[in-house]
C-alpha positions as CSV (number, residue, x, y, z in Angstrom):
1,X,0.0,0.0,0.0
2,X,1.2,3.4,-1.2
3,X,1.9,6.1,1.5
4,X,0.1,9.4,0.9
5,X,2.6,12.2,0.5
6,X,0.5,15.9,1.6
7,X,0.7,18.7,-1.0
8,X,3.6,21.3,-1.0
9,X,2.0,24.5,0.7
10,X,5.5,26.3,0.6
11,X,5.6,27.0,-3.0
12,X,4.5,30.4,-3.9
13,X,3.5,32.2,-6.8
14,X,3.7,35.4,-7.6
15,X,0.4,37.4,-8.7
16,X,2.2,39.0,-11.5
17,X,3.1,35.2,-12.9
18,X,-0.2,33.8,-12.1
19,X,-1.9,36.9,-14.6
20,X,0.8,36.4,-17.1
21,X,0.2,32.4,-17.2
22,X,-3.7,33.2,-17.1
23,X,-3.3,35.9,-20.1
24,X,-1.4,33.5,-21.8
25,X,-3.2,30.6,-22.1
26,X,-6.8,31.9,-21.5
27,X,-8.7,30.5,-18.8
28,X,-13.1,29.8,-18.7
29,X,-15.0,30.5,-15.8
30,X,-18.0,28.7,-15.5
31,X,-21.2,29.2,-13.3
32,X,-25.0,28.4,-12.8
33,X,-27.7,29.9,-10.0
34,X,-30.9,28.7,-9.6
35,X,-33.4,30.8,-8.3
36,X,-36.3,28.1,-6.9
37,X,-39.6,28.5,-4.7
38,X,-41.1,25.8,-3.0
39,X,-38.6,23.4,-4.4
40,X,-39.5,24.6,-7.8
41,X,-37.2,26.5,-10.4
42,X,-38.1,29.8,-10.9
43,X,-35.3,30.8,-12.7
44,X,-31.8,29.1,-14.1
45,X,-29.1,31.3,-15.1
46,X,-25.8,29.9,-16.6
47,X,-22.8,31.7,-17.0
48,X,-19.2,31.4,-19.2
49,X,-16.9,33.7,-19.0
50,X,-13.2,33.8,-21.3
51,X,-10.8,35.1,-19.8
52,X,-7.1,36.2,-22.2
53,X,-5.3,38.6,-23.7
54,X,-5.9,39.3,-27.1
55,X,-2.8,38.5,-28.5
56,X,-3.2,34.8,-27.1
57,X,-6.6,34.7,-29.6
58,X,-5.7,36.4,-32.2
59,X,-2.4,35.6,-34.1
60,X,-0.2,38.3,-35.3
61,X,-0.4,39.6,-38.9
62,X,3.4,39.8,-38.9
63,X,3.7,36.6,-38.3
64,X,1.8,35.4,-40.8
65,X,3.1,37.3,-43.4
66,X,6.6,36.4,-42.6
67,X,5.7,32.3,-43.2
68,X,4.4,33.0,-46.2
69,X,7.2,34.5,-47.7
């Protein structure tokens, strides 16, 4: 039987690094309330959220135009 090993809790992370790896990469925040009465659902609301920079979406025309030629 394998022995558990607990998680690292001294790493750390910089805020600065966590955006820049977040902005990088994009990231999608999902979500759903429900509103109910009585055990019924009144009302369902999903929600999805992207969140990147734009130059992680959409490609560079420089770029492109230098591996076509």
């Amino acid at each position: 039987m394998s022995e558990m090993v607990p998680a690292d809790d001294t790493r750390r992370i910089a805020l600065v690094d966590l955006l820049d790896r977040v902005l990088g990469g994009g990231v999608v925040i999902t979500g759903e309330i429900t509103l109910s009465l009585a055990d019924v659902d009144m009302v369902r609301i999903s929600l999805r959220t992207l969140i990147a920079s734009v130059s992680a979406l959409v490609p560079d025309p420089a770029e492109q135009d230098s591996a076509d030629g």
